[in-house]
C-alpha positions as CSV (number, residue, x, y, z in Angstrom):
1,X,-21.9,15.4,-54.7
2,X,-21.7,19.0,-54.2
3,X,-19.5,21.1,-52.6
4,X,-22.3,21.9,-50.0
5,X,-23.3,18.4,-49.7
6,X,-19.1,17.7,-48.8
7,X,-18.8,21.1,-46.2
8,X,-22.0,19.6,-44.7
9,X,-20.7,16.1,-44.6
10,X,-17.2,17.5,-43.4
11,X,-19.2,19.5,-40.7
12,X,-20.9,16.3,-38.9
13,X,-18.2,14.3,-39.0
14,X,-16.3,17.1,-37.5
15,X,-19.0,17.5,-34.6
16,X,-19.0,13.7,-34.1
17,X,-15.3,13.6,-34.3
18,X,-15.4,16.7,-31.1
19,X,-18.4,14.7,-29.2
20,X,-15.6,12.1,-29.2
21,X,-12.9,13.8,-27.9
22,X,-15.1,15.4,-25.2
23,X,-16.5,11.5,-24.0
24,X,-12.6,10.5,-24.1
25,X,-11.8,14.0,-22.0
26,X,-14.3,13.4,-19.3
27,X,-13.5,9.5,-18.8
28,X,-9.6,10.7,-18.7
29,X,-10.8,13.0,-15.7
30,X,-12.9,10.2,-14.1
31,X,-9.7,7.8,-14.4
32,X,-7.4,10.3,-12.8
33,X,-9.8,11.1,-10.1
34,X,-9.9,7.4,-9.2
35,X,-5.5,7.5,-9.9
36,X,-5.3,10.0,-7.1
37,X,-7.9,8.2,-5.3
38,X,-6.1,5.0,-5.9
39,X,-3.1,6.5,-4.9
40,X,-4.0,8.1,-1.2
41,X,-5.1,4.8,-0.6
42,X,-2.0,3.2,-1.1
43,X,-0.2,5.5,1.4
44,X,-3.1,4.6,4.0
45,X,-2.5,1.2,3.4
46,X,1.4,1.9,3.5
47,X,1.2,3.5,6.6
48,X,-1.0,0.7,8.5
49,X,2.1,-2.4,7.0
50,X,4.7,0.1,8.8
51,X,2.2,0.2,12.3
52,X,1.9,-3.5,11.7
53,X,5.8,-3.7,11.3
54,X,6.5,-1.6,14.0
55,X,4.2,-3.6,16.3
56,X,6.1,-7.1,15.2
57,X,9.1,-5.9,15.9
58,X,8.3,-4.6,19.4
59,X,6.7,-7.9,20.1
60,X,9.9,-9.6,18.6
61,X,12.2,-7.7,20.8
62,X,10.3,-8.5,23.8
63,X,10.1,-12.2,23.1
64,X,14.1,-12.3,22.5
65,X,14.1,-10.1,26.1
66,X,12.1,-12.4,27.6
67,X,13.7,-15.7,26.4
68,X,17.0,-14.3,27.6
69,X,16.1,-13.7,31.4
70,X,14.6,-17.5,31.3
71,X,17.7,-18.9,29.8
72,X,19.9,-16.5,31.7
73,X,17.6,-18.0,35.0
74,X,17.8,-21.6,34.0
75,X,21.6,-21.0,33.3
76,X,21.9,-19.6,37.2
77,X,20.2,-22.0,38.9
78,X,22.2,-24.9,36.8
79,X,25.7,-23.2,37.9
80,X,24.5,-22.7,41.3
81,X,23.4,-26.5,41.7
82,X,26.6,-27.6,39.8
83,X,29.3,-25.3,41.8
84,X,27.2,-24.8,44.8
85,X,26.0,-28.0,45.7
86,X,23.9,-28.1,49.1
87,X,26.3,-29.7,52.2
């Protein structure tokens, strides 16, 4: 082989080697398009579980709330019929 036959050689694979890089460049930017994406997603989705939380808990408060008139009802109308008792 020559020495033009190895620049040339040297050249293409070169080129082939900087096609390469280039593929490997734009995927990179398609992946981190889809990270950030990914990512804004994840705070939507964040955002909805603390709504959804938020709501549980309301409902959860209201239930205890509730349960403690009924029981605090029941509990009056026992003392009354226990202490009180009709003549």
């Amino acid at each position: 082989m020559t020495q033009t036959t190895i620049e040339v050689n040297l050249v293409d694979v070169l080129n082939k080697i900087d096609n390469k890089i280039d593929r490997i460049d734009q995927k990179l930017d398609k992946v981190q398009i889809n990270l950030e994406k990914l990512k804004s997603q994840n705070e939507q989705i964040v955002k909805r579980i603390d709504n959804v939380e938020t709501g549980i808990n309301t409902m959860t408060l209201g239930f205890v709330e509730l349960l403690g008139v009924l029981i605090t009802g029941l509990l009056t109308i026992v003392g009354k019929i226990t202490f009180f008792p009709n003549p």
